[in-house]
C-alpha positions in Angstrom: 61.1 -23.7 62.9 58.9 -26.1 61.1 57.3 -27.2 64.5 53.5 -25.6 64.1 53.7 -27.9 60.8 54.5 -30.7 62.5 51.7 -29.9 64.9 49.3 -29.8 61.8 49.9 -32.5 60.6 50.6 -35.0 63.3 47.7 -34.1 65.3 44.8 -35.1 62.9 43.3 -38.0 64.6 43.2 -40.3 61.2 46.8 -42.1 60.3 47.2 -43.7 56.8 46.4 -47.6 56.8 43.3 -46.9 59.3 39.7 -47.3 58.0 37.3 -44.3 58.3 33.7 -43.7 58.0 33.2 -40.4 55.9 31.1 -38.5 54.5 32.7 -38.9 51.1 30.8 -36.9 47.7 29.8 -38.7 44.7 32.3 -38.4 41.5 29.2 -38.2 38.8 27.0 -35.7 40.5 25.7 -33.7 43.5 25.9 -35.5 47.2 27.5 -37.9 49.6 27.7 -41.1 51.2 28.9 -41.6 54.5 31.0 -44.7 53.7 34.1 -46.8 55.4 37.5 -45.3 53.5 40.8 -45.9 53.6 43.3 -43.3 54.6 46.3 -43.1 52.5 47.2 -39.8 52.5 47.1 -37.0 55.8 47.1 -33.5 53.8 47.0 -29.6 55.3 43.7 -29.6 53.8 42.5 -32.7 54.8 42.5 -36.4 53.9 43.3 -38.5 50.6 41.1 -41.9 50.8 39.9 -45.0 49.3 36.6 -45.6 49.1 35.5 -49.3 50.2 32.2 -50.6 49.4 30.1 -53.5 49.9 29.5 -54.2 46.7 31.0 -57.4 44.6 33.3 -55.7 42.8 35.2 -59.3 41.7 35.2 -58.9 37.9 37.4 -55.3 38.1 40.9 -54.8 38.3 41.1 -52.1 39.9 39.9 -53.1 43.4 40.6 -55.8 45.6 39.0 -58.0 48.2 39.7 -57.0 52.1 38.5 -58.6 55.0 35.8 -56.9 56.3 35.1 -58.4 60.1 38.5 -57.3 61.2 37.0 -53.4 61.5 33.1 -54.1 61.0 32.2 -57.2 63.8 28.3 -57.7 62.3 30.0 -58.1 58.9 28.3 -61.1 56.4 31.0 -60.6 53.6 33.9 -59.1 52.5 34.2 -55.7 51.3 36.1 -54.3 48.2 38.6 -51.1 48.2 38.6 -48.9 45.0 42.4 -48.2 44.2 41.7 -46.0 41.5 42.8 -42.1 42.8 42.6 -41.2 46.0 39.6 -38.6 47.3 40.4 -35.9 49.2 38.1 -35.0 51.5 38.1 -32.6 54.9 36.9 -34.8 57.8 36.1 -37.8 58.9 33.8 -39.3 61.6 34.5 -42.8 63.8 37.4 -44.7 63.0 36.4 -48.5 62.1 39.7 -50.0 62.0 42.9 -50.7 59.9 43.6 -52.0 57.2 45.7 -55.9 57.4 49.7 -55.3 57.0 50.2 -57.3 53.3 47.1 -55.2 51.7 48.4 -52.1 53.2 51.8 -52.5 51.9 50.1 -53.4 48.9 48.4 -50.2 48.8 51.4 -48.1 49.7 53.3 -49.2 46.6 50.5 -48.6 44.5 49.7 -45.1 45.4 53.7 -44.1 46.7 52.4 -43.6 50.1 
């Protein structure tokens, strides 16, 4: 009976733990970014994500280091994931990677994934 939701669901081609690129809007005004994201959440409507930049974001709590050359080869640095609330957003574009198994569990307990 609940097969066709199933369907939905399943067949979206990003799986929470798996790093994105998106076109992801901006929270304080008009636009986007295409930017790597983190998928933590596979909706009817679309997808929850974590946005991930490049930016030293060292001194804030609310994000944390991740390694970045495990999905992005010509990386120089590490990048930082925002674990503040998840975005929801329709699409996304070229999968980059995943996300390492201890920061991904970390993740999951943070946002009840």
């Amino acid at each position: 009976m609940l097969s066709w939701l199933w369907r939905i669901l399943f067949n979206r081609k990003a799986r929470p733990g798996e790093i994105w690129w998106a076109d992801v809007p901006f929270e304080d005004g008009p636009g986007s970014k295409v930017r790597p994201c983190l998928i933590v959440r596979v909706t009817f409507t679309g997808y929850d994500v974590l946005k991930i930049t490049s930016q030293d974001q060292s001194r804030r709590r609310d994000h944390i280091q991740i390694e970045t050359r495990a999905w992005d080869r010509n990386a120089d640095k590490n990048s930082y994931l925002d674990l503040t609330d998840p975005i929801r957003i329709r699409t996304v574009d070229n999968k980059a990677g995943a996300l390492d198994r201890p920061t991904w569990t970390k993740v999951r307990k943070l946002h009840s994934v």
